[in-house]
N, C-alpha and C positions, 0 to 999 in steps of 0.2 A: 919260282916254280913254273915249269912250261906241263901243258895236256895237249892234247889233240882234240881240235876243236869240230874239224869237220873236214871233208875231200869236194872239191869243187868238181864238178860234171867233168873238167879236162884233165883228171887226174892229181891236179894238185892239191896238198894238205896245207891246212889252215892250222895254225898253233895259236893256243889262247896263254897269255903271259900274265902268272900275279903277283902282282904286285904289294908289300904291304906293311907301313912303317909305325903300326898301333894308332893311330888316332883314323887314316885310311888303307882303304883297298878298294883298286884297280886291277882289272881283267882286260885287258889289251890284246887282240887279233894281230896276226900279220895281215891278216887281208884290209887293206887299205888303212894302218896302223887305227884300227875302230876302237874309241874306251868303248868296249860291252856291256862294263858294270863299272859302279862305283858306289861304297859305302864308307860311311864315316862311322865311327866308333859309337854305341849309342843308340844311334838312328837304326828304328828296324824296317827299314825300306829303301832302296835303290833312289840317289840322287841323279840318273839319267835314265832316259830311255832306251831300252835295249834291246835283245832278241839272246833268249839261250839258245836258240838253233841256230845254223847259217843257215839256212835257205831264204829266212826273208833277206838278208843282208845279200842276196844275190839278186831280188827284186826291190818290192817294196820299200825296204831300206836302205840302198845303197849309197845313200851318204849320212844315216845316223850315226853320228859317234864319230865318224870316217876323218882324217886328211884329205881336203878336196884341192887341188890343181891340177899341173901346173900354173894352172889359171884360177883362181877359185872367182862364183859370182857368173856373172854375166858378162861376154865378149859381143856386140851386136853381130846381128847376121855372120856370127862367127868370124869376119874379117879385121884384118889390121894391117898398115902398113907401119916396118920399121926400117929405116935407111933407105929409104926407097922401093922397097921390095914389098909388097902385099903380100899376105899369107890368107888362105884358106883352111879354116881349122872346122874340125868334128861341128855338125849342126845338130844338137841333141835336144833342144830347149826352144820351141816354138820358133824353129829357123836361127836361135841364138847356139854359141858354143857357152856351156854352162858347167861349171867345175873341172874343165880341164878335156872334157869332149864324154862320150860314151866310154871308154873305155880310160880313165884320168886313175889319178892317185885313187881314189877310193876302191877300184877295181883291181888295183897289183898286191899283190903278195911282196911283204916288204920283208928284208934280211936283216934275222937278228944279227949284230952285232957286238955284243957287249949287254952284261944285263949282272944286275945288284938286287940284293932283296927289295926294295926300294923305289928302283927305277931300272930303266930298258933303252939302250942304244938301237936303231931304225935304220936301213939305209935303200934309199931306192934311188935306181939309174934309170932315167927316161931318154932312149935313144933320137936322136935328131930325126925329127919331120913327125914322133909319135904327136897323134892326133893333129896333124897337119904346123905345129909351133917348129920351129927352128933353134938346133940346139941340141947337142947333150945335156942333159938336165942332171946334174948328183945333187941328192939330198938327205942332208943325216938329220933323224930325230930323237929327241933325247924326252921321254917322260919320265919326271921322276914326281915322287910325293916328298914334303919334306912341309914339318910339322902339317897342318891343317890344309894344305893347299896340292891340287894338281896344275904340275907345271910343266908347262912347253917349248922347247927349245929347239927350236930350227933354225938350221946354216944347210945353205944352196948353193952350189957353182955350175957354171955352164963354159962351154968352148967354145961358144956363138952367140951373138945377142940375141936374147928371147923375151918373153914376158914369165914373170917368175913374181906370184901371189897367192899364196901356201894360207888355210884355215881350218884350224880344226872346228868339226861342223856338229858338234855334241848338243842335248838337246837336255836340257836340266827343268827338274823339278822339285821342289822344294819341300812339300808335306806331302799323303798317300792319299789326297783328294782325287786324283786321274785329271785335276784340274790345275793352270795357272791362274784360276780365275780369283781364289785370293791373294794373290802376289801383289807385289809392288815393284817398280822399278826404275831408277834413277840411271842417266844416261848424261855425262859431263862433256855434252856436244852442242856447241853453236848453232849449224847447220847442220841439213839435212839434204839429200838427192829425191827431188821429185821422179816418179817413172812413170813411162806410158803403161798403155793394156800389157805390155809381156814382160812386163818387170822389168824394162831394160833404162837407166837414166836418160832423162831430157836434158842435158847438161847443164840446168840450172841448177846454183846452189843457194838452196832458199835456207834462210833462219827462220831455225823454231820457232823464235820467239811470236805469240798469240795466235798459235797455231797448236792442233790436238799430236806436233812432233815435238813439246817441249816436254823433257824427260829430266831438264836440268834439276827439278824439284819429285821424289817421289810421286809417282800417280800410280795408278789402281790398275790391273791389266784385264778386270773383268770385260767383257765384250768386247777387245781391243783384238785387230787385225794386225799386223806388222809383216812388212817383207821389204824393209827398206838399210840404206845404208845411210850414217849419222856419220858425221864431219868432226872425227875429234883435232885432227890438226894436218896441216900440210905435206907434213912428210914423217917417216919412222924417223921417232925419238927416242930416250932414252923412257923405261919402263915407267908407265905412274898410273894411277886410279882414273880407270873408265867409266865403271858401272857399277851398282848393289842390285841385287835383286832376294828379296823379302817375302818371306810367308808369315801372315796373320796366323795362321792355325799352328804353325809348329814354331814359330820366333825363330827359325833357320835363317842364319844372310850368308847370300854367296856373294864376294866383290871380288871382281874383275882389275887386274893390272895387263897390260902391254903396249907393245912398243910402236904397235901399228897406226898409222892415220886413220882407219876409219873402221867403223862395228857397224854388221850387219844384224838388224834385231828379225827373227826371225819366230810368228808364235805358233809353227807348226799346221798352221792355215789348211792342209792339202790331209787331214786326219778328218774319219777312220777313212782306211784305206786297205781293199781286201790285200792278206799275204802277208798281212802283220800280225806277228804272236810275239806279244812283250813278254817284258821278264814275272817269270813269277806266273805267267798266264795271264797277266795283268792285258786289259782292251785299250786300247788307245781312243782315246777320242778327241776331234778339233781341240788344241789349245792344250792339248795332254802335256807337254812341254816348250821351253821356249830354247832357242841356238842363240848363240851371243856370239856373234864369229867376227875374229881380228882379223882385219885384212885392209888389203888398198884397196881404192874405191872402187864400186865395180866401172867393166868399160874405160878403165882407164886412158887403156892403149890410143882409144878413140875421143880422146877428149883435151885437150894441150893446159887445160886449166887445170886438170884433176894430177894429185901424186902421182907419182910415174911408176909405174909397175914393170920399167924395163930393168933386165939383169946385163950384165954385158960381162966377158973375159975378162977375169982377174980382180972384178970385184966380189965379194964377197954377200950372198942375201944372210939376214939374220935376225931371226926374228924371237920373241920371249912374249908368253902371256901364261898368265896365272889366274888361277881361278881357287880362291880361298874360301873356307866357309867354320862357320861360327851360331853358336846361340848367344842371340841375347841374352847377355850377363856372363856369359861364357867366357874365359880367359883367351 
């Protein structure tokens, strides 16, 4: 079932897409393929954070919920060289290029393609030099629900060598506290990337271990900051368990599968923030949700040690992560 969700300042309409196979339901935007809503069978309250208008999803939350690249994460000072050739991309991000530039995935209106009671085929074309990357960019996205899980399925090609690191940037919460401060959350990462003052990595990859970035064991997310990226492995593999994330108050777990090397744990640090009207009316506040986002590592491009985030002609990007959820004792 598609509605019309909204008209953006330049004329163009926004369709919201539901999704819904009895255990969920998803509401899916074209505008920057955004989950708006997500509910599980049961549960009487939205397991994301959201907006029923667009207008904040034109400000304030332009990467809630969103597909953030071509780039997702942080590029330093926006520069890269690849084959030789330096690029200057979008500076949006305290002099960094961040999610793909100002105007990245989050911001296009994407074409439906193909769509199931179920799930929804995506497809966005990013023209060569948009936001200073090199490259045609095609990207087809597949959300689909199937039993208890929403799942994500991205395949990318390019006609140029570019940097191509695709995240969906959803921000999940688990009971109707407006907090993750009863949560728990486990994180099956080695290392971690220390960063300076602008978020952007030091190129050290430091191990958790006896440090307050080891997630390998359940820990408690009350007063906990996070804006960092955690080292599940070298390079995209084949799909397997990253993460849980648990609420004490409603025995809700979400666990995380994908295929990516590295999770950005992010616990919404930059809340309240005027221009936010959540779902429901609901107020946002610091820590109101946390983003669990698959991706390579940030600043890749700028770093020879870290996965490589480069795409080139005829290969194929392709990515899968899944986000399942369950009560305890729940089948």
């Amino acid at each position: 079932m598609t509605d019309r969700f909204g008209i953006r300042a330049d004329g163009h309409p926004v369709t919201r897409i539901t999704l819904c196979n009895g255990a969920l339901t998803a509401r899916i935007l074209t505008l920057g393929a955004i989950v708006q809503d997500l509910r599980l069978d049961g549960v009487p309250y939205p397991l994301v954070l959201g907006s029923d208008s667009l207008m904040p999803y034109l400000g304030a939350m332009q990467y809630c919920g969103a597909m953030v690249g071509r780039c997702a994460n942080r590029v330093a000072q926006g520069q890269f060289t690849l084959d030789g050739q330096t690029y200057q991309l979008s500076r949006n991000a305290q002099g960094h290029c961040l999610h793909g530039g100002a105007q990245g995935m989050s911001a296009q209106i994407w074409t439906i393609t193909a769509q199931r009671t179920d799930q929804v085929t995506l497809h966005l074309s990013l023209p060569d030099g948009h936001m200073g990357f090199p490259g045609r960019l095609d990207v087809q996205l597949c959300i689909a629900l199937i039993d208890q899980a929403l799942e994500f399925d991205i395949r990318a090609k390019c006609d140029r060598a570019t940097l191509c690191n695709l995240s969906h940037h959803g921000f999940f919460i688990l009971d109707d506290s407006g907090s993750i401060a009863g949560h728990s959350l486990q994180v099956a990462a080695p290392n971690y990337l220390p960063v300076d003052p602008t978020q952007v990595p030091t190129g050290e990859i430091a191990t958790v271990a006896g440090t307050a970035f080891d997630y390998r064991t359940p820990r408690d997310l009350k007063g906990i900051a996070l804006d960092h990226n955690f080292c599940l492995s070298a390079a995209r593999v084949a799909p397997r368990a990253v993460a849980r994330l648990c609420s004490r108050r409603s025995c809700l777990v979400m666990e995380m599968q994908t295929t990516e090397p590295g999770l950005q744990v992010y616990t919404a640090n930059h809340l309240p923030k005027p221009g936010i009207c959540g779902l429901e009316g609901r107020q946002y506040a610091r820590h109101a949700g946390i983003a669990l986002e698959a991706q390579v590592w940030p600043d890749a491009a700028n770093h020879s040690g870290f996965p490589s985030a480069v795409l080139r002609p005829g290969a194929l990007y392709h990515q899968q992560t899944r986000y399942s959820f369950h009560r305890d004792g729940w089948a």
